[in-house]
C-alpha positions in Angstrom: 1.0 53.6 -3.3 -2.6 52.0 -3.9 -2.9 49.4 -6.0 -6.2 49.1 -7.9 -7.5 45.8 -8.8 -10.0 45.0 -11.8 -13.7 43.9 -11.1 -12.3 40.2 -12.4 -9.1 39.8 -10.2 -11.5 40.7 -7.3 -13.7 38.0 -7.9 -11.0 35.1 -8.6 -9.7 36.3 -5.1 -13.2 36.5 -3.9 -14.1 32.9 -5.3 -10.5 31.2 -4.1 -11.4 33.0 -0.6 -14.8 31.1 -0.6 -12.6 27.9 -1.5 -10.3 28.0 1.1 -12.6 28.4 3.8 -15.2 25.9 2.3 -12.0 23.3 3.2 -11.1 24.4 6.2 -14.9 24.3 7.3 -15.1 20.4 5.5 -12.1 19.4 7.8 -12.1 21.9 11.1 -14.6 18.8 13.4 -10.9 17.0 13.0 -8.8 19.7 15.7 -11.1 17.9 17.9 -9.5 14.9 17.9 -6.5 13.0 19.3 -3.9 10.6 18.2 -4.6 7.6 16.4 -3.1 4.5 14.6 0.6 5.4 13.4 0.6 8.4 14.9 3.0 6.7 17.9 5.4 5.9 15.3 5.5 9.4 13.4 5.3 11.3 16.2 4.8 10.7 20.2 7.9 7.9 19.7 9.7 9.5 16.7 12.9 10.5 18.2 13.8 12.6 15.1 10.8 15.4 16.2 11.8 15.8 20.1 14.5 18.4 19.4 14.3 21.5 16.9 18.1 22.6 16.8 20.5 23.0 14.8 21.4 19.5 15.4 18.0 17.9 15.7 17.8 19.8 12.2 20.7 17.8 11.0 19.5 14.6 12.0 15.8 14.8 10.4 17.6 15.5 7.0 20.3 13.0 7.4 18.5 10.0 8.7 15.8 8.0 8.2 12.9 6.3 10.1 11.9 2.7 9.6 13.2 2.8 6.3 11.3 6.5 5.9 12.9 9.6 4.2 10.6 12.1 4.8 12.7 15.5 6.4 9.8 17.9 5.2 7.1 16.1 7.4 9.3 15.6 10.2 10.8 18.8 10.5 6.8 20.1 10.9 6.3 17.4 13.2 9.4 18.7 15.0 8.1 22.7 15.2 4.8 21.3 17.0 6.0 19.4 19.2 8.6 22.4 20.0 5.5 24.2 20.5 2.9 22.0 22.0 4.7 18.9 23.1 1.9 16.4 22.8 -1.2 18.5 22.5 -2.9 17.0 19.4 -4.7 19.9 18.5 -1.9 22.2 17.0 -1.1 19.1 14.8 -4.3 18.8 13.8 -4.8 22.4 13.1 -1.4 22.4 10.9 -3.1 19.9 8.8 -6.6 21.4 8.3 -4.4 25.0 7.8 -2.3 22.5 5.3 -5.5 21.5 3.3 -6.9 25.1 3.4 -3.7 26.7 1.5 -3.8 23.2 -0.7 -7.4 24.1 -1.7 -6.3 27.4 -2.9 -3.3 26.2 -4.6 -5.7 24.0 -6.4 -7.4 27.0 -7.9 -5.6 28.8 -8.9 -3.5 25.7 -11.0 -6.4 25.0 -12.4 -7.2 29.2 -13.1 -3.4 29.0 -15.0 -4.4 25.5 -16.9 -7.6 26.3 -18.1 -8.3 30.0 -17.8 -12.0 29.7 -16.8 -12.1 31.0 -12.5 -15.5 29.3 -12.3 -14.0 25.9 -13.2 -11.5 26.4 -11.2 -14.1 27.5 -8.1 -15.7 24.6 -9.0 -12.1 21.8 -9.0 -11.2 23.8 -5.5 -14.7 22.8 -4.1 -14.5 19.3 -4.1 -11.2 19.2 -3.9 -11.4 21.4 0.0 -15.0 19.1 0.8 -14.3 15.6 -0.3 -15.6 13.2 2.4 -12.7 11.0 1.0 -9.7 13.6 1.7 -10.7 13.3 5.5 -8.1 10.4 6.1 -5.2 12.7 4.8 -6.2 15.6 7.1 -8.0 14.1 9.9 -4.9 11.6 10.1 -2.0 13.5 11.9 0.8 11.0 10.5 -0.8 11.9 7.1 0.6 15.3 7.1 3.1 14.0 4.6 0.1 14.1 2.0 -0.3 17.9 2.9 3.3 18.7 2.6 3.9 16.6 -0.6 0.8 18.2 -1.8 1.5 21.9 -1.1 5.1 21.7 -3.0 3.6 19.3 -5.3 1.0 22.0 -6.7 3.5 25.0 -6.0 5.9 22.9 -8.4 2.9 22.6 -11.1 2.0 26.5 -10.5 5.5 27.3 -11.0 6.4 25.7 -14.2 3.2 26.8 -15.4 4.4 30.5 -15.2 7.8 29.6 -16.5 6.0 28.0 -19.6 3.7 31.5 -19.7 7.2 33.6 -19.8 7.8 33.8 -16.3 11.8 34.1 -15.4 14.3 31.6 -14.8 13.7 32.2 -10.8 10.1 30.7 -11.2 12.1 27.9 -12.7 14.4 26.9 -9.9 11.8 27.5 -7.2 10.1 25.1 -9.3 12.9 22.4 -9.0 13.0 23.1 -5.1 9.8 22.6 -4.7 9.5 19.4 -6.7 12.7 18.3 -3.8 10.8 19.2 -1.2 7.8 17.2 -1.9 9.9 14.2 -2.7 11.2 14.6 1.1 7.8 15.2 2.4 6.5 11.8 0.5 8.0 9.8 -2.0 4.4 9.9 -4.3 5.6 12.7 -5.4 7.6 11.3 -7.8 5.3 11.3 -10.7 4.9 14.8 -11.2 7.8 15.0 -14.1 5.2 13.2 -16.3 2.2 15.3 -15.1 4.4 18.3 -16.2 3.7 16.6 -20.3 -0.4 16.6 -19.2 0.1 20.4 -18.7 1.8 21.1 -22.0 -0.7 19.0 -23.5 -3.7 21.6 -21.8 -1.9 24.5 -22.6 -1.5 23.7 -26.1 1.9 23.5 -26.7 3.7 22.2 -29.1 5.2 18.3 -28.3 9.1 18.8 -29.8 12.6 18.0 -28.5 12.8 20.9 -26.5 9.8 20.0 -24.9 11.0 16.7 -23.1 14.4 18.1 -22.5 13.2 21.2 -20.5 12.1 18.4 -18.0 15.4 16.3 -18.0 16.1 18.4 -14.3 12.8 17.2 -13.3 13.2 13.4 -14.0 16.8 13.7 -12.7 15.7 14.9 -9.4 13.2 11.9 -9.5 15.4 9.0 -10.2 17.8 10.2 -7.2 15.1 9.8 -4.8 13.6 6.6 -6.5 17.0 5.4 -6.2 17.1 6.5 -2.4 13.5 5.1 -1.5 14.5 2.0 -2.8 17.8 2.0 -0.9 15.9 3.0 2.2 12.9 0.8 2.1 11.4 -0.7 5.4 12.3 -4.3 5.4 10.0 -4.7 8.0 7.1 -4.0 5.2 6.6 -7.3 4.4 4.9 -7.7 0.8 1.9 -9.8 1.1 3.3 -13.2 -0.7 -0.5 -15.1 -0.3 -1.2 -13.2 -4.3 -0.3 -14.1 -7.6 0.7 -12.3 -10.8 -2.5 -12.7 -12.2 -3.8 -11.6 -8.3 -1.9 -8.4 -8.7 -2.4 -7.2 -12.2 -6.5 -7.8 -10.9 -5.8 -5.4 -8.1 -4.2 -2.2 -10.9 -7.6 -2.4 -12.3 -9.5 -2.9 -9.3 -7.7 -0.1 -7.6 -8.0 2.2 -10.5 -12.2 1.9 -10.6 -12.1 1.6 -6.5 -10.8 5.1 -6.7 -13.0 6.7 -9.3 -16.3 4.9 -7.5 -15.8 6.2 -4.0 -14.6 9.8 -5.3 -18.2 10.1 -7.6 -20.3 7.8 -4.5 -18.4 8.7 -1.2 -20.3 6.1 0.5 -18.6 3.4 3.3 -15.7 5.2 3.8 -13.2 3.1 6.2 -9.4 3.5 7.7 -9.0 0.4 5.9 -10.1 -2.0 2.8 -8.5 -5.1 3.5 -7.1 -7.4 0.9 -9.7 -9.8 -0.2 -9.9 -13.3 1.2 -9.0 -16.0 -1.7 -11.8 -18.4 -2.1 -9.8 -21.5 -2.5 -7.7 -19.9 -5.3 -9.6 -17.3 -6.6 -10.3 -13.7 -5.6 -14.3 -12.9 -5.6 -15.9 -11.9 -8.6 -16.2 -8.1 -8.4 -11.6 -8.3 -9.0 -12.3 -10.4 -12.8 -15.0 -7.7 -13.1 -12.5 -4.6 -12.8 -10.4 -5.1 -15.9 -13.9 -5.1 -18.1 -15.1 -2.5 -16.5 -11.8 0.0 -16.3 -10.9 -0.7 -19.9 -14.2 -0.3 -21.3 -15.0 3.2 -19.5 -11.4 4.1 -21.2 -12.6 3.2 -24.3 -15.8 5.1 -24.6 -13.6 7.9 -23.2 -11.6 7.8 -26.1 -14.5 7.2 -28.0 -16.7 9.8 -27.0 -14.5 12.5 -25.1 -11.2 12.2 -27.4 -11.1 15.8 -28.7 -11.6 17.3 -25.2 -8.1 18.4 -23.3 -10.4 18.2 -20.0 -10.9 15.1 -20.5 -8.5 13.2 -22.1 -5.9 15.3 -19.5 -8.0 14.3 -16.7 -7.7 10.4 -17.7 -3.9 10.6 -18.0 -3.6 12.8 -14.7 -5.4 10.4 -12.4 -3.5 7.3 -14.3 -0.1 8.7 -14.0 -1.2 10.4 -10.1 -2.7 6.9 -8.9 0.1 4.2 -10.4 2.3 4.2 -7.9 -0.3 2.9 -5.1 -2.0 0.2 -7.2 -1.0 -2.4 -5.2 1.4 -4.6 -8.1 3.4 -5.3 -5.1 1.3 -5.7 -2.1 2.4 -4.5 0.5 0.8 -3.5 4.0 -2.6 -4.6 5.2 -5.1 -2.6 2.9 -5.7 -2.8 -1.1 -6.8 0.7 -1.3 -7.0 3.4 1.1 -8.8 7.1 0.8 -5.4 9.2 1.4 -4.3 7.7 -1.8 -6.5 9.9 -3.7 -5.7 13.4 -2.2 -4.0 14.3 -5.3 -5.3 12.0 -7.8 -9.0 13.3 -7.6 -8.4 16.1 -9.4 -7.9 14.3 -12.3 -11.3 13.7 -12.1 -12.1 17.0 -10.4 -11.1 18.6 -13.5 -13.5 17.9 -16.5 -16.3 17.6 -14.0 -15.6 21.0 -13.4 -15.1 22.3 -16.8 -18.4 20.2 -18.6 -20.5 21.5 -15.3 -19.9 25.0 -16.1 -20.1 24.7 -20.1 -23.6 23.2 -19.1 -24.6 26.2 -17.2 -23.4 28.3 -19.6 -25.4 26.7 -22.1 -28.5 26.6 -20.1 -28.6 30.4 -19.1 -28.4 31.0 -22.4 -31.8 28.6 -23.3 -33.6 29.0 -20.1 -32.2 30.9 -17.4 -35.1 29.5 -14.7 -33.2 25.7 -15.1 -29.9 27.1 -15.2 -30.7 28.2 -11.8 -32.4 25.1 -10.5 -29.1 23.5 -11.6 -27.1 25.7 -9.9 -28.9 25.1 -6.4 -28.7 21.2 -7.3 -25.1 21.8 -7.3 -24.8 24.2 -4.4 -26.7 21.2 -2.5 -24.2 18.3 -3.4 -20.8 20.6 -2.1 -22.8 21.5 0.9 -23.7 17.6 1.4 -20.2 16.6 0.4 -19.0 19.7 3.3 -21.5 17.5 6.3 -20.6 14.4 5.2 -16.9 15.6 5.6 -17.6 16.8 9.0 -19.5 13.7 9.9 -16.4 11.8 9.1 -14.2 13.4 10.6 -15.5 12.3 14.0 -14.8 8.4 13.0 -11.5 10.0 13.4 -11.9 10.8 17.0 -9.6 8.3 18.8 -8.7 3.9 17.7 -11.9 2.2 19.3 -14.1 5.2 16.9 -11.3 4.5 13.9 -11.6 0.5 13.6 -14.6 -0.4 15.1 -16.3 2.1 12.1 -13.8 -0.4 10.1 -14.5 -3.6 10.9 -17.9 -3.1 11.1 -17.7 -2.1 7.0 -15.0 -4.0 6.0 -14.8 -6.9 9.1 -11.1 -8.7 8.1 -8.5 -9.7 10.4 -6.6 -6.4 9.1 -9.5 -4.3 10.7 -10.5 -6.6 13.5 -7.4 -6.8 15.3 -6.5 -3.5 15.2 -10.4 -2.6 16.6 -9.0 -5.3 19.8 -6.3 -3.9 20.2 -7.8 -0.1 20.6 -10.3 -2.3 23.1 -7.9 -3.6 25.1 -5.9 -0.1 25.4 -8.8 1.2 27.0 -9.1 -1.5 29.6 -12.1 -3.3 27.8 -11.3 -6.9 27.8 -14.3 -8.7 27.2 -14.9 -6.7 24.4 -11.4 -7.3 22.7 -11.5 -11.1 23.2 -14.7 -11.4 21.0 -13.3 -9.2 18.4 -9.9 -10.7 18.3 -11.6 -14.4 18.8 -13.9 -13.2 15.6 -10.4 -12.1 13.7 -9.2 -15.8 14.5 -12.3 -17.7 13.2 -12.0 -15.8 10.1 -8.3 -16.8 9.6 -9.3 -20.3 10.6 -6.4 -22.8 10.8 -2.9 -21.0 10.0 -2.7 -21.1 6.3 -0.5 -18.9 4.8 -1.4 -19.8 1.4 -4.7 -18.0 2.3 -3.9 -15.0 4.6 -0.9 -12.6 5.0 1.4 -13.6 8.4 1.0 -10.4 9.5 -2.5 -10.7 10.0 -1.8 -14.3 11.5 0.6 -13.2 13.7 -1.0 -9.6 15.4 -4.2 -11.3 15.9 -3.0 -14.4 17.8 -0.7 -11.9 19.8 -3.1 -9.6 20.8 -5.5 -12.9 21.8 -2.9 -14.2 23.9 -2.1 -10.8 25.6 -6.2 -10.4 25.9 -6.2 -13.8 27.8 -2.9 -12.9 29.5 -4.4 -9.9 31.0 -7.5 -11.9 32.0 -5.3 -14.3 34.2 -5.5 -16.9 31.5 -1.7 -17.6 31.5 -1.3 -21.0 30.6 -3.7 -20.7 27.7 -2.1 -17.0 26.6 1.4 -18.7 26.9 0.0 -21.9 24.6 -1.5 -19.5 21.9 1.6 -17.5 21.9 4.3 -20.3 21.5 2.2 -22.1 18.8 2.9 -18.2 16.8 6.3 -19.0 16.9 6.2 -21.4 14.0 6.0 -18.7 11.7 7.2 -15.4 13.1 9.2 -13.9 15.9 7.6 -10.0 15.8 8.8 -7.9 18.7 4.6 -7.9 19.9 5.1 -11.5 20.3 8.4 -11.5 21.9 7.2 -8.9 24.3 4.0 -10.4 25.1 5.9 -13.9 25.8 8.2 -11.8 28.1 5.3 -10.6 29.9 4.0 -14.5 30.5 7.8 -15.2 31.5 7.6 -12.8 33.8 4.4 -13.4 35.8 6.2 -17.2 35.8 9.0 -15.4 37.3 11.3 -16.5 34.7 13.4 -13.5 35.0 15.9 -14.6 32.8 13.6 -15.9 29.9 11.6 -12.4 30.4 14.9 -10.4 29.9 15.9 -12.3 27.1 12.7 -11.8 25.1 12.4 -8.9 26.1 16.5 -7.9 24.8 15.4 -9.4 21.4 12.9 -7.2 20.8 14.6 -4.2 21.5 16.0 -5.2 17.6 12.4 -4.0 16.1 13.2 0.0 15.8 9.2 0.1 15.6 8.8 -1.5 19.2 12.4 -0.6 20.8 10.3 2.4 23.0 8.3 0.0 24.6 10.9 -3.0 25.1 13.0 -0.6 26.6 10.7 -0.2 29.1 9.6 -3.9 29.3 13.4 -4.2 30.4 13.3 -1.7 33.2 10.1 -3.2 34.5 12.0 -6.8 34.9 14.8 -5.4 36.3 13.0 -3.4 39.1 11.0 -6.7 39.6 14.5 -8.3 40.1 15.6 -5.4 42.7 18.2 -4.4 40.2 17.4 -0.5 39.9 20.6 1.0 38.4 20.0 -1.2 35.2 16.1 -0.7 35.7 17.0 3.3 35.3 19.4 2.7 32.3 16.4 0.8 30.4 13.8 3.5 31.4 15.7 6.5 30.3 16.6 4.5 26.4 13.2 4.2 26.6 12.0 7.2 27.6 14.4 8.6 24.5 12.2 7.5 22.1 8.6 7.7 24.2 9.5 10.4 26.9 5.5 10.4 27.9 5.9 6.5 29.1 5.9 7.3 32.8 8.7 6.0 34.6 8.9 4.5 38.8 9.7 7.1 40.9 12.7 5.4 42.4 13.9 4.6 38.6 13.8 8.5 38.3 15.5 9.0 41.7 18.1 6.7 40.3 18.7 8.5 36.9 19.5 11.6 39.0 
């Protein structure tokens, strides 16, 4: 049977086509490259990946890592490694194939929202070529901002067509897919409100039925609020150096951050690091935020108060954004770019809609300047597509990542994680100057003034820099005089290490036990074990260390005669 199509459903196809493959062209440079940052933890050590059974199954939906819940992402990390072991490139090619079909979901939400396919062309654009959704593609361990986002925007699609008269089936896959976004990432979460925003561009009446259509939604959300709380990482330490005042300063900093780099995607980095307190203030451009945020609202509602775009768009990217505002500080960044994957298109949106009333208006007046326009516009997506590209190659490998990063943003949250990509490629020299740089700018420990975390990894990865270099006495020194604040597995393995070369063998297994504790560094003190023990002659135990380690990193290699012994 043929099935005809109209000259208009052709084109929407047609223009969502062009969409799609404008993001997949924005983000293919990234198949290139390999793995970076936490991509040890996610996936070449992630023992929940290694085995896609019926068992392996089992265990990615009913455990969690470091305090993560995230099945969905797992269980894709768990078909590529099936496939291609530790090849990067099909992980990277799941993501940019992720990003594609997210680009065309974007569409075509926007298509049901709006009704308008150029707008929606338009949204799908800079959604698919936005220098600043590199990090969520690029970024293999990001795949959980792919996944939440696909089922996030089939959820919105979804209830859309149940609102339009769709059946009761649209209306459970909706629910299922709302789950399934929550266990690819917990940001998720927010999308009961959004599902108000879309009633609010539809038109639709605000009554009693309409908030308790959604009470299956918020339900769904509070269980899995209640489970990330249960589950959360106690290892995350929250940054304690910031105030109240501090943090309600970095909502509205965070909220124009966003909005800035998304209109100027200029100095992109892997990190933005918090700000150094100036005695016991933050720098100017934090009191600044709250001016500037509230005032833009206000001639917003001023202004733009009668426009659904707008006024939808503003309560979008507010609702989208609150949960990574940084109240409670956590990690080693303020803001980062993959926090705005789904969040832009609340500013996507009534850029989109007012861009083509404009050209509408100006075909109508003087068709010469509507096309001038046109090509201006044409110009910016194809900048926004290179600039993508050229981004992507920051992502290449950790000494491309950081040392792009601490050259924008030099911090110790940047600068030690640029020495200690140095000194994995064999670079020494190179990693004590950055790493002694990172420990000038921390100064004397003060941890009224700087988070311990930073405290601790740079003075670590110093004393393992001067370790290597056959500086023992000093690296030992530096390394005790971190133990007055924090026993991290790092520095518990790199004592063992100075232990060892003392030929301590006792002290060096001990250490070396305790760190086996840390489920983030258990791979790697597993095989710090089995290195003393073969030091010590003691092979039988050496092979019982090497294969727990080589559970959790099975492409560590292992000493021959440690294998032998396995057998």
């Amino acid at each position: 049977m043929k099935v005809k199509m109209s000259r208009n459903t052709v084109l929407k196809l047609v223009l969502a086509a062009i969409a799609m493959a404008v993001a997949a062209a924005a983000m293919w440079p990234s198949a290139r490259n390999g793995f970076v940052w936490d991509d040890s933890t996610y996936v070449i050590t992630n023992p929940l990946v290694r085995e896609l059974s019926a068992d392996g199954v089992k265990r990615v939906f009913t455990e969690s890592h470091f305090g993560l819940y995230k099945p969905v992402t797992f269980l894709s990390f768990a078909v590529n490694y099936h496939f291609s072991g530790l090849n990067p490139l099909p992980y990277h090619a799941t993501n940019v194939a992720l990003h594609t079909i997210n680009a065309g979901l974007v569409f075509l939400l926007v298509l049901l929202l709006v009704g308008d396919h150029w707008v929606a062309f338009l949204c799908a654009l800079l959604f698919g070529a936005h220098p600043m959704h590199v990090e969520s593609v690029a970024w293999i361990s990001e795949r959980k901002d792919m996944l939440y986002a696909l089922f996030f925007l089939l959820c919105s699609v979804l209830y859309i067509r149940r609102v339009q008269g769709g059946s009761v089936a649209a209306y459970v896959v909706s629910l299922v897919c709302f789950g399934l976004s929550l266990m690819a990432k917990p940001m998720g979460i927010t999308l009961p409100l959004l599902l108000f925003v879309y009633d609010y561009l539809l038109g639709r009446r605000f009554d009693g039925r309409l908030v308790t259509e959604k009470f299956t939604y918020f339900l769904i959300a509070g269980l899995f609020a209640l489970l990330t709380l249960f589950l959360l990482d106690s290892a995350k330490q929250m940054n304690t150096v910031f105030s109240l005042s501090d943090r309600i300063l970095f909502v509205f900093y965070g909220l124009e951050f966003y909005i800035g780099k998304l209109l100027c995607p200029l100095n992109l980095s892997a990190m933005y690091p918090f700000p150094a307190k100036n005695g016991v203030s933050l720098p100017l451009e934090y009191w600044l935020s709250p001016v500037t945020v509230l005032g833009c609202i206000a001639l917003l509602f001023l202004f733009f108060r009668r426009s659904r775009a707008v006024m939808a768009g503003l309560a979008f990217y507010m609702i989208t954004v609150a949960p990574v505002l940084q109240f409670v500080p956590v990690g080693p960044v303020i803001t980062a770019d993959r926090y705005s994957y789904i969040p832009a298109l609340g500013l996507f949106l009534p850029l989109s809609v007012y861009a083509v009333r404009l050209l509408a208006k100006l075909r109508e007046k003087n068709i010469r300047l509507a096309a001038g326009v046109t090509v201006c516009m044409a110009v910016c997506v194809i900048t926004l597509i290179f600039a993508a590209r050229a981004r992507c190659a920051v992502w290449r490998n950790d000494v491309m990542l950081f040392s792009d990063a601490s050259a924008k943003y030099p911090a110790p949250a940047s600068l030690n994680r640029f020495g200690t990509a140095l000194m994995e490629v064999g670079r020494m020299d190179d990693a004590q100057k950055v790493l002694q740089t990172s420990a000038d700018l921390i100064g004397p420990f003060r941890l009224d003034t700087c988070n311990i975390s930073d405290i601790a990894i740079t003075y670590v990865q110093l004393g393992r820099v001067l370790y290597l270099k056959g500086k023992t006495e000093l690296a030992e020194k530096l390394l005790r005089s971190v133990l007055q604040f924090t026993e991290t597995a790092p520095l518990l393995l790199a004592l063992s290490d100075v232990e060892l070369k003392k030929g301590n063998f006792g002290a060096a297994l001990a250490l070396a036990a305790q760190a086996t504790l840390d489920p983030a560094f258990r791979a790697g003190a597993y095989f710090q074990l089995g290195d003393i023990y073969m030091k010590t002659g003691n092979v039988s135990l050496a092979a019982q260390a090497y294969g727990r380690g080589n559970v959790l990193n099975p492409s560590h290699p292992i000493p021959r005669s440690a294998v032998i012994e396995q057998r």
